[in-house]
N, C-alpha and C positions, 0 to 999 in steps of 0.2 A: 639225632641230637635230642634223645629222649632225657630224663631225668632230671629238669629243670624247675625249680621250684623259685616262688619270690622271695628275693631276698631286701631285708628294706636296710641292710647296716649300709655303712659306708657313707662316700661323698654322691653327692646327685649328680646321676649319669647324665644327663645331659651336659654336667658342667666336663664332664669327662671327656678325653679322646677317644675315646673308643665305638669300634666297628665288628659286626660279624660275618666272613664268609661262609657258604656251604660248603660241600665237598666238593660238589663244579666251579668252584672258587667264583660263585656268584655272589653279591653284595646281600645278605640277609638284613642287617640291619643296619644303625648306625646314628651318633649323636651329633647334635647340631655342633658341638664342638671340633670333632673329627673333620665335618665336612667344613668347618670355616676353614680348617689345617690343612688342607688340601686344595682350598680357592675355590671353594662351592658355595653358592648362597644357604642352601640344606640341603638336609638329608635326600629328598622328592629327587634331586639329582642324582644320586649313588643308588641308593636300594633298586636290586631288582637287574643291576646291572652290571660286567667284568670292566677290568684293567681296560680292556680293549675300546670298549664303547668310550672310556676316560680321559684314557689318555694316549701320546703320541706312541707311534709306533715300537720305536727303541725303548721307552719307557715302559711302556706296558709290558713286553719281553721280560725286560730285566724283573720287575716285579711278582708275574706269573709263573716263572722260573721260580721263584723265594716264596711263594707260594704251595707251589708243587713241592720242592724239598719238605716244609715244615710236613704236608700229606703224608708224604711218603715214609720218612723218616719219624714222624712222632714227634718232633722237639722243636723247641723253639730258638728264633733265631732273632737278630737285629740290625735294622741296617737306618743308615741316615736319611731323615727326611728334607726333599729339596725344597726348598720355602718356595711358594708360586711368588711372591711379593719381588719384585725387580730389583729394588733400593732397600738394602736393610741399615739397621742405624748400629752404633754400636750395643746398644742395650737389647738388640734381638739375641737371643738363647740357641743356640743349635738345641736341634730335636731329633729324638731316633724314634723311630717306627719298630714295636715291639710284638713278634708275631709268635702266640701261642698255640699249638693242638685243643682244640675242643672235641671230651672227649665224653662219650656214652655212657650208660650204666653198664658195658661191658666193656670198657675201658678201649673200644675203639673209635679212630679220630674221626670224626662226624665234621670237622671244618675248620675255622681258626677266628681266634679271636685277635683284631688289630687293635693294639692301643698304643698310641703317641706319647710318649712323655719327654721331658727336658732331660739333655744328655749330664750325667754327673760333669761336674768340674774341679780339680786337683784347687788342694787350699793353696798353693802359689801357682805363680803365674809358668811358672819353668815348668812346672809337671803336669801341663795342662795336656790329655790326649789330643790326638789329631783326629781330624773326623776318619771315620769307619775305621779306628782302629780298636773300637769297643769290641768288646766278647759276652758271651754271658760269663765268663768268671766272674769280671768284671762288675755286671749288674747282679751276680748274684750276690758280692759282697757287699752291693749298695743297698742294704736290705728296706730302707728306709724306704729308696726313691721306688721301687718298683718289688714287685716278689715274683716270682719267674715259678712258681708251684701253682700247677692249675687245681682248683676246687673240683672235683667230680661230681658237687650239682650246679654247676653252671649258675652260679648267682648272679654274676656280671651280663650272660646272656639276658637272664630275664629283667634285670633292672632297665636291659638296652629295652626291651619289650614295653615291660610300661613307660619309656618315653617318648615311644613311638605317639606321633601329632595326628597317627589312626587310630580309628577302634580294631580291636581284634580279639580273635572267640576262636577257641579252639572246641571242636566239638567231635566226639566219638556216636555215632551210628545219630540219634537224636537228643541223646543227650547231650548240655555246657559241661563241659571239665575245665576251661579254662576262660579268662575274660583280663582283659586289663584294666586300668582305670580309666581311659577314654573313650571304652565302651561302655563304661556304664555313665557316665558326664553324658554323653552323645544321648544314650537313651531314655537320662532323667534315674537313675539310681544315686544313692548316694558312695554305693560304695561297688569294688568288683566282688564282695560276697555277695550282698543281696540283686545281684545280678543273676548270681549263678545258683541263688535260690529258687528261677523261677523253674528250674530244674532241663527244660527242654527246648531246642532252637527255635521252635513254634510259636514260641509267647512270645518269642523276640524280633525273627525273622520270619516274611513271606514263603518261607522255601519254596512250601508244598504247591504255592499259586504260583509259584516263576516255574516250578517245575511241571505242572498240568498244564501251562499258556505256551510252553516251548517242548512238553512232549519228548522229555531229555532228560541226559544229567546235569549236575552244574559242573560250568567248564574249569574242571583240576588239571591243575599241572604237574603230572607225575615225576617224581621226582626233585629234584632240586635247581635242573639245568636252565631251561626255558624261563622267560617271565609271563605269570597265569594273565591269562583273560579276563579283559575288565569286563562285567558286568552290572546290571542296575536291579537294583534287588531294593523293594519296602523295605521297612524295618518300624516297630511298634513300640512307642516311647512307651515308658509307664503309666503316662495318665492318656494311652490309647489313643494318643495324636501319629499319625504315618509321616514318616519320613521317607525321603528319596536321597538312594545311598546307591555309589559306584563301591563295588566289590571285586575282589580277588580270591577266588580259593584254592588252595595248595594243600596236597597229601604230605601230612608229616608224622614222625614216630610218636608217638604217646605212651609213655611207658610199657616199651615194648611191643606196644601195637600201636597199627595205623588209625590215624586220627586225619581229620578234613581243618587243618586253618582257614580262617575266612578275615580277610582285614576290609576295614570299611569303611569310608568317609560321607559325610551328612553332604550333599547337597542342595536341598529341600530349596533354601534359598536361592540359590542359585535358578533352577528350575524355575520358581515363580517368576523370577526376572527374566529368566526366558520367554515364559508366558504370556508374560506382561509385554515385552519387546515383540514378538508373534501377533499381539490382538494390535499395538501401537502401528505396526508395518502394516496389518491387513487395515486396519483402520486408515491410515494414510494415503494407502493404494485406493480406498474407497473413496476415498476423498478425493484425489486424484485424479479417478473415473469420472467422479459424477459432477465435479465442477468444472468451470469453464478456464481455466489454466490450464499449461501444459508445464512437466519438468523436464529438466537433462541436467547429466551431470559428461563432466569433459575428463580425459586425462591427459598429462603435463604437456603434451603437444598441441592440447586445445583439440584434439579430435573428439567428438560424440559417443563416451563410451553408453550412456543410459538414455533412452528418449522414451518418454511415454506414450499411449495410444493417442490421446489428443496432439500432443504432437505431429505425428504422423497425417494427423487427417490436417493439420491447419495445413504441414507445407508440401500436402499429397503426394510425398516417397513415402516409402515403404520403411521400415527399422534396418533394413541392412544397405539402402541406399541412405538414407540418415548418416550410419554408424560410418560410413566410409567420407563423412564431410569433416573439417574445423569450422570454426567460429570464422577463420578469415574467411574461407573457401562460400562460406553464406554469406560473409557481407560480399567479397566478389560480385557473388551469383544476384545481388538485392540489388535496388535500384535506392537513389536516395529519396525520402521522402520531404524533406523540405532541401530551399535553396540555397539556406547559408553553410557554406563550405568549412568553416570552422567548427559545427553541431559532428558534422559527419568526421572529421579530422580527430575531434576530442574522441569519442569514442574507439575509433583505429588504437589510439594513445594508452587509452586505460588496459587494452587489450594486451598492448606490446609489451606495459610495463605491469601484468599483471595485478590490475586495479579493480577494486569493483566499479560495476556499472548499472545503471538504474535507467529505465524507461528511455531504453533504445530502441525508436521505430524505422524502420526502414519497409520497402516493399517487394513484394514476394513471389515474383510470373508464376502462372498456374499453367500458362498456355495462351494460343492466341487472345488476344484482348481482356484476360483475366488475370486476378491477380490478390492477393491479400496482403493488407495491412498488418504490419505483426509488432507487436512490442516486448521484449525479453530486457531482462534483467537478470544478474546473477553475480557473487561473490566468489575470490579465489579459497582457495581449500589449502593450508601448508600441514604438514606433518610436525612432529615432535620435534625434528631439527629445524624446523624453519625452511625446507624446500617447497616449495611449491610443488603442487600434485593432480591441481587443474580446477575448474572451475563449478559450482551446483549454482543452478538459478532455472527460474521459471517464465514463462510467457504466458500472450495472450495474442487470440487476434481480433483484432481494432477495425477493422475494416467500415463496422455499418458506425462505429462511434466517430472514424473521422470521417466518413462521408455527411454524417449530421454537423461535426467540427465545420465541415470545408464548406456545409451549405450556412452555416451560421455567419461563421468568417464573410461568406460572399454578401447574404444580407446585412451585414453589421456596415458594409461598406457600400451597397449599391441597393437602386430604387427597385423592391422587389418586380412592379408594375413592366418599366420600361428597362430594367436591366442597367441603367446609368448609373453613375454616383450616385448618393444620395446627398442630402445638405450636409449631413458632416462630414464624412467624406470629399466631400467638395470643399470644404472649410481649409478641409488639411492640405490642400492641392495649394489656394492660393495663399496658404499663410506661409507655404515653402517658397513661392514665388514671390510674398513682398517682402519675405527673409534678405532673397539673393538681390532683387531691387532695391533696397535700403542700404547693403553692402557694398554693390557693384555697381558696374555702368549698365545693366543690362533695365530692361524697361519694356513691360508687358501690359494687359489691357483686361478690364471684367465685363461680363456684358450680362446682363440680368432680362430676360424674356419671358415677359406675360401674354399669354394668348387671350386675343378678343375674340367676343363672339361664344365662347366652350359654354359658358351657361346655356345660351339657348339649344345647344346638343344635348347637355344632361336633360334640362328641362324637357327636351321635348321627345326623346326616346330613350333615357334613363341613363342609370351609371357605367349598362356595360357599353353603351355607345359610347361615351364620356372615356372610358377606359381605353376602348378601342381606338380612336383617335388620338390619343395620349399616345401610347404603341406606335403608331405609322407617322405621328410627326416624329419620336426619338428616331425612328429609322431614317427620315428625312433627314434631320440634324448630322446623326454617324454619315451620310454619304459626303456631305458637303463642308465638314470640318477641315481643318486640317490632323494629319496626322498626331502631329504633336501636339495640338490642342487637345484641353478638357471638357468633358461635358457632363453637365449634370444637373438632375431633377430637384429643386431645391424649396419645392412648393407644390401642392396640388396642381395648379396648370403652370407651374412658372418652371422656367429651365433658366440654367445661367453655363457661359462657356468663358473659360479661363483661356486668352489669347497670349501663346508664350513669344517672347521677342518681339514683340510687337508697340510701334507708335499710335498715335490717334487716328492719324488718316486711312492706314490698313485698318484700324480696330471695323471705323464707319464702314470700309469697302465692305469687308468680311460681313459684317451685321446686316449692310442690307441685301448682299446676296440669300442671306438666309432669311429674310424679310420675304425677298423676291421669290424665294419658292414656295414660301409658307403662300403666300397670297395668292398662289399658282395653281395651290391643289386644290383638290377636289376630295370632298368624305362621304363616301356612301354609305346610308346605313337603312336597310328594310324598304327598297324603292324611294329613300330621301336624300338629298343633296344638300351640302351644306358647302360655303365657304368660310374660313379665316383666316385671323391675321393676327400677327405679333407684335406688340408695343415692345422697343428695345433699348436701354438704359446702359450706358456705358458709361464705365470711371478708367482715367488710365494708371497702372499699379506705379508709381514714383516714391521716391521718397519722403513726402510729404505726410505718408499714412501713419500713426502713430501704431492702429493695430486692426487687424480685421473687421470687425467690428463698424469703426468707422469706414473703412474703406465700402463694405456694403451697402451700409447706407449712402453712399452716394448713390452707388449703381440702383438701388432700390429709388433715390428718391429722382435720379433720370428718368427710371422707366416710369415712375407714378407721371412726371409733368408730361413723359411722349404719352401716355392716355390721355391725358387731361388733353394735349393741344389737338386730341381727335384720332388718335390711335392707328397704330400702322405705320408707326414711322421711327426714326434713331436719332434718340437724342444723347448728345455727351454731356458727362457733368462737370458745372464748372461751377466756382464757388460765389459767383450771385446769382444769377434770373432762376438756376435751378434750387438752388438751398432759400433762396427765398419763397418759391412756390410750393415748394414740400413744408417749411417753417409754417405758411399761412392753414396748409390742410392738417397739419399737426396741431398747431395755436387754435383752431377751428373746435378739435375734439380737447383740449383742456378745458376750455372756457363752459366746453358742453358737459363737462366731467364734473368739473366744479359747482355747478348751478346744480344738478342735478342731486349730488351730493346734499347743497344747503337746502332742495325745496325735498329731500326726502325722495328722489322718484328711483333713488336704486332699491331696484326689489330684490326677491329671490326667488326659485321655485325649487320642486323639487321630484325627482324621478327615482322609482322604485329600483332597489336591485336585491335581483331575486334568488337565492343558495339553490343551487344543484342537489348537494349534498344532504342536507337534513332541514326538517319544517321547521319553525319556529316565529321567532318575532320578526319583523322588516325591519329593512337597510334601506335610507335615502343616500341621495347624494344631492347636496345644496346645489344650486345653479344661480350665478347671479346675472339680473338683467338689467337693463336702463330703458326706464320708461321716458319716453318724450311727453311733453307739456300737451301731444295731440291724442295723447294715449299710445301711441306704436312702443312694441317691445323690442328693443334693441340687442342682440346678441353678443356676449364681449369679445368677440374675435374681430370686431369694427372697430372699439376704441382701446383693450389693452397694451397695443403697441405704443400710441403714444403715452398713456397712463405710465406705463414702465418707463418709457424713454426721458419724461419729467416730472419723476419724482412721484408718481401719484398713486402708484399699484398697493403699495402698503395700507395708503390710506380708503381704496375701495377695499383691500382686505380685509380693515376694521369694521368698515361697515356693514359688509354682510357676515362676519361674526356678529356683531352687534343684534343687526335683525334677525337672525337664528335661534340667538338666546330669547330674544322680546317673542317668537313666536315658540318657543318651545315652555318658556313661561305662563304661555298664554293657555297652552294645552297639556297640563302638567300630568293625567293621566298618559297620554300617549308616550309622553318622555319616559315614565317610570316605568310602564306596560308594555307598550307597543315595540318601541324602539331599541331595535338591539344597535344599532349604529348609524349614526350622523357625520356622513363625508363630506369633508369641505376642499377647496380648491385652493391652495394658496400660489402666491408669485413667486420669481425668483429673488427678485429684492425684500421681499418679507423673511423669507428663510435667511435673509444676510442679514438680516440686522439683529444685532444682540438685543437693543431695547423691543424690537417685535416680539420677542420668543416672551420677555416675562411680562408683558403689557397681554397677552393671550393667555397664560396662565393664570395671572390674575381674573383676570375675564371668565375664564373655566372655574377655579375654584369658588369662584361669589356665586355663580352661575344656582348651585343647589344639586345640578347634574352630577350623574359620576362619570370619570375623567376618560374612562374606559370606554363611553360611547362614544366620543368622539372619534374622527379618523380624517387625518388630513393629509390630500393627496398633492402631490408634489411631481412635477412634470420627470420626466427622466435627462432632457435637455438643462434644466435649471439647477438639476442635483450636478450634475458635471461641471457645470461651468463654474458650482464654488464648492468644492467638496465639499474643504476644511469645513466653512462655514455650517455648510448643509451636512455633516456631522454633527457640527455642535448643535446646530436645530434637532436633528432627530432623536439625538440621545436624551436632550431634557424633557421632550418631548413623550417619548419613552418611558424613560424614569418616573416621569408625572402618572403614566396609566394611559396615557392614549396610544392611539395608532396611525399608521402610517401608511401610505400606496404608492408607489412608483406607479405615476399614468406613464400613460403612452409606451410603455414597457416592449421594447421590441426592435423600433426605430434604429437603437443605435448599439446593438448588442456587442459588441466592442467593450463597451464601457460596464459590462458585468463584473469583471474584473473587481470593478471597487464597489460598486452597487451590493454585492454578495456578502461583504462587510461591515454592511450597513443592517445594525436591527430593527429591518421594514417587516411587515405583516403582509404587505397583498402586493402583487403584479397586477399591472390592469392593462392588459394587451390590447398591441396599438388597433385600433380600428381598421385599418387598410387593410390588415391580415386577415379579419374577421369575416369581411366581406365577402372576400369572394372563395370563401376554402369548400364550397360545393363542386365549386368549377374548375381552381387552378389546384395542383396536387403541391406546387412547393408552397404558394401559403397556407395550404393544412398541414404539410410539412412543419414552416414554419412555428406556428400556433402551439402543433404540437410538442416541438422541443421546448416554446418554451415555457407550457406546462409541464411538462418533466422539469427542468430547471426549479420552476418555483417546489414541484413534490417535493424532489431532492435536497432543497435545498430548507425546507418545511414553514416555507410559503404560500400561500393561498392565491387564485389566480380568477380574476373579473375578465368578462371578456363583454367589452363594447361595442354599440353598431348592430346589436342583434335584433334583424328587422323583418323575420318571418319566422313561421315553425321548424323548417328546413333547416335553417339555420342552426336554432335552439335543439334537435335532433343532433345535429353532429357535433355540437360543442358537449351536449352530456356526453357524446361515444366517448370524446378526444380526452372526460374527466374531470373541463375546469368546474371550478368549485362556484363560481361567480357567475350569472348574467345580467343584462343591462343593456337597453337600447328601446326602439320605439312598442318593438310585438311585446315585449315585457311591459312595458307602459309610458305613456311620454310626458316631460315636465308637466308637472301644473303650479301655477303661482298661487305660491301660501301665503305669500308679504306683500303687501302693496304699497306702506311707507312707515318709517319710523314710527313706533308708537302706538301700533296700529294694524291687530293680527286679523286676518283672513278667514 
């Protein structure tokens, strides 16, 4: 099909129907028009390929057949086009398919040219032909609609050329003879002359380098029949930018000789995006290695088609023991990890109904007595139609995070020491039981137990003897309870046991069998014998108790009058001889409060605490004391109960603000210098009162200090029992510039929950923990979560009690930021009375 030059008259071929086959009645070209006419979205679908590849069987036949004639015979023919469209309307047009000889510069047929046009229509309606009754007489008198004389330079062929959405370069030995327009667009030319300016395929195309890296020809497709071999060939724009181009080259005539066609499309982009999706995947996979998740992806039946290598090791199969599981066939295989059957039901649910699901733990046999904790998560995947196609999500495993969970959980509720409840924990026991008493006819009993005598054990062979004895009576107590009863540590030596169904005269039995054994045994400690005895207080739970609270303080103020009347014995509380002899030892310390207050003798001291972390200026913390009229210093763990219980705590709180300011006044370089912070101790009732919080700010800002030394610490017991309040305390607090500490931090870990919410600065971990974390592994345990806690959570962490080097040693290992306790330094009184600095 030599002889073909560009022609620009006419209409724009693309807008045109037309197509060209070769002589193996292959698809050579073709307009986007043609192939809409046909039911193709473009051309990319025809070119390159027969009738056969197209269309149905019978169809294609018939077609190849009318094909073949036109070869064979030279002339052109027409036959009806079948519209692919189902439903036509009246305003569709019949169409004939118009098939020419294309023909050489020696005037033989080299292939055909197909082009579509609308079939004429008779000017009335009677003389309209019927389909395929058309002829070429016919069309040749329409001269209008079609011309049926083919050009012998093939104009049409080459306009189909340049509408080709490829580049293409026809080139003889190394020299361009030929280029269309979207090969020089493609390469940055403005036009296909000065394209074919640059004279030779070198300036344009890699040849010579794809040909020396493959040691070959490029792959031509001889002839016309076959479709050529894609290949990836450079190509060099004009301002020497490389392109990455799939290519085709086919052997064709060129005026009378053979020439090498070459068509070619830019994929450059493409390529990068490859590249870029290549680095993104290795990237991900790295990611994927080196962190502590694992992925999988499922298909529609939920089985495991992708598991990753950390996969593998968490649930120790192998990738093709993996691949052969579902999601169901694991939860089967898993054990539940918590008790509420509804946690584990919801998750089956999201499963069935194709749901995502988020931080499902379950656990995981590894083999005898082993086992991992795992938590997975993952969303479903739907396709274009909206079918489901299975699941991607990722896990982790938890094992060493809930075994920290489960031991926190266990302290949060029981006395790390003896393993018992602890006091809140115990709280929550009988405030369920004066619930169902208040409600019902049922009626149960509290018994509140202080040991006598335990001082002179501390005292005289120290705390781990103290300790130890603690331990072997809780085990005394579990022998001899009953089943159903509770027991629990609710004080340094005190224990209290929740009696359930129980009246008052079993309460007494019950009490002093345990009376009767405590004063039975015997405690050895380093060749010493000791005995004791329990003082025991009982209230019976009725409904007369408005709320826990009260109802403790009875049992507390039994067990105060069974010491008083000589200890060792069970007294029940009733509402006179016993609320009057507790009233007079309460009324005893007001009266003592009071005086002390008006003659000035509450002091203050104050003990160092010392940063781990980085040198600088010192931290006190206030201590207030009460001096008696004989000089003795009084400690306030003797009189803040009743001070709280009437009404008085607030007003010792002012005071020793008061005296803080008078002695920090008094020493105003040390305030300005020395002092990076000044912790003070407040009540629970001072944090509840609105008029406390701005009666203290006032106090602060007169003061001269700034607001940021200050730091006041607040029990962790007192912040719970009033939030709200103790919210609204810390935030203005806050706001103002000071700071804030959760003491005793530890005791009730439960209650982190809402504590974590609260914008505090420091944990001060309880003491009990502190003690003994050389010797016992779960209070360093302890300790240690929950310094992590406060890191994580980027709070700073004091730790109390620190009363040798040993000690001070393993608290840097564990991190905290704080120490505090006697080897650090112990109180010394700065204040000795109003007025009147030290």
């Amino acid at each position: 099909m030599a002889g073909y030059v560009a022609h620009g008259e006419g209409p724009d071929p693309a807008e045109q129907m037309l197509a060209l086959k070769d002589a193996d009645l292959v698809y050579r070209a073709c307009s986007e028009a043609f192939a809409r006419a046909l039911g193709f979205r473009s051309p990319h679908e025809i070119v390159g390929r027969t009738d056969k590849d197209l269309f149905p069987a019978d169809e294609a036949l018939q077609r190849l057949r009318a094909d073949s004639r036109t070869i064979l015979e030279g002339k052109s023919s027409v036959a009806p086009v079948v519209s692919p469209v189902k439903e036509k309307t009246p305003q569709d047009k019949p169409r004939l398919l118009l098939r020419k000889p294309v023909l050489d510069a020696d005037n033989r047929v080299s292939g055909i040219e197909l082009r579509i046009i609308h079939s004429p229509v008779a000017k009335s309606a009677g003389s309209a032909l019927a389909p395929g009754a058309f002829n070429m007489d016919t069309l040749t008198m329409r001269a209008d609609d079609v011309s049926v004389r083919r050009k012998p330079t093939g104009a049409d062929f080459a306009r189909l050329i340049e509408a080709m959405p490829h580049g293409v370069v026809i080139i003889r030995g190394a020299r361009l003879v030929y280029a269309n327009r979207e090969a020089a667009t493609m390469l940055g030319y403005p036009s296909p002359v000065a394209l074919l300016r640059t004279g030779v395929v070198t300036s344009i195309l890699r040849i010579d380098e794809w040909l020396k890296s493959r040691k070959g020809q490029l792959p031509v497709a001889r002839g016309m029949a076959g479709l050529a071999e894609r290949f990836e060939l450079q190509g060099i724009a004009k301002d020497g930018t490389t392109l990455a181009l799939h290519a085709r080259a086919r052997e064709v005539d060129w005026l009378n000789e053979k020439a090498i066609q070459i068509s070619f499309a830019d994929y450059t982009e493409d390529l990068l995006a490859e590249e870029m999706l290549a680095q993104s995947e290795l990237r991900y996979r790295n990611y994927a290695r080196a962190g502590g998740d694992f992925f999988f992806d499922t298909d529609e039946r939920l089985q495991l088609s992708y598991v990753s290598d950390a996969m593998q090791a968490v649930f120790g199969l192998s990738e093709r023991e993996l691949a052969s599981l579902t999601l169901h066939e694991i939860a089967r295989r898993s054990q539940a990890l918590y008790s509420d059957e509804q946690y584990w039901s919801d998750q089956m649910d999201r499963l069935l109904h194709r749901q995502p699901f988020s931080d499902f733990d379950f656990r995981w046999p590894l083999g005898e007595n082993l086992e991992h904790v795992i938590r997975i998560s993952a969303v479903p995947v739907f396709d274009q139609a909206g079918r489901f196609t299975g699941y991607q999500g990722s896990g982790r495993e938890i094992t060493h995070r809930h075994r920290h969970a489960a031991l926190a959980e266990f302290h949060a509720s029981h006395d790390p020491l003896t393993g018992l409840f602890n006091r809140r924990r115990f709280e929550e026991s009988v405030r369920v039981a004066l619930t169902t008493a208040r409600t019902g006819e049922e009626t149960h009993a509290l018994c509140f137990m202080d040991l006598d005598s335990f001082k002179i054990v501390n005292d005289t062979c120290g705390h781990h003897a103290g300790d130890e004895l603690l331990r072997q009576l809780a085990e005394l107590f579990n022998r001899h309870v009953r089943k159903s009863d509770v027991l629990g540590r609710i004080g340094g030596d005190e224990f209290a046991i929740l009696l359930y169904n129980c009246g008052t005269e079993e309460a007494v039995r019950l009490a002093n069998q345990l009376r009767s054994e405590v004063e039975n045994f015997e405690f050895f400690w380093e060749q010493q014998r000791f005995k004791v005895g329990i003082s025991v207080g009982a209230a019976l739970i009725d409904r007369r108790w408005d709320n826990v609270g009260s109802l403790f303080r009875a049992a507390d103020s039994a067990c105060y009058l069974a010491k008083d009347r000589g200890r060792n014995r069970v007294v029940v509380y009733t509402e006179s001889k016993t609320h009057e002899r507790v009233r007079e030892g309460e009324t005893h310390w007001v009266d003592q409060i009071n005086r002390a207050i008006a003659e000035e003798r509450i002091t203050i001291s104050q003990q160092p605490i010392r940063s781990l972390k980085k040198q600088g200026r010192r931290s006190v913390e206030i201590l207030m004391r009460l001096r008696t009229r004989a000089g003795a210093i009084i400690n306030p763990k003797a009189f803040l109960p009743a001070a709280e219980r009437y009404g008085l705590a607030t007003r010792l709180d002012l005071t020793v603000i008061d005296a803080t300011l008078q002695w920090l006044a008094a020493k105003p370089d040390m305030a300005a210098r020395e002092l990076d912070l000044i912790s003070i101790n407040l009540t629970g009732p001072s944090i509840s009162s609105e008029d406390f919080t701005g009666v203290l700010l006032g106090k602060i800002n007169g003061s001269g200090i700034p607001a940021r030394k200050f730091c006041f610490e607040l029990t962790e017991t007192a912040v719970v029992a009033n939030l709200t309040a103790a919210k609204r305390f810390i935030h203005a607090m806050v706001q103002a510039g000071c700071r804030i500490t959760i003491d005793n931090f530890g005791s009730g870990l439960s209650s982190f929950a809402y504590i974590r919410d609260l914008p505090v600065h420091f944990l001060k971990i309880d003491g009990m923990f502190i003690r003994d974390i050389l010797e016992d592994p779960v209070d360093r345990a302890m300790v240690k979560a929950i310094n992590d806690i406060g890191q994580t959570t980027g709070r700073r962490t004091i730790a109390s009690f620190v009363e040798n080097a040993h000690l001070l040693e393993a608290l840097e290992a564990l991190g905290v930021d704080y120490v505090q306790g006697y080897h650090i330094g112990e109180p010394q009184l700065v204040y000795q009375s109003a007025g009147r600095g030290a």
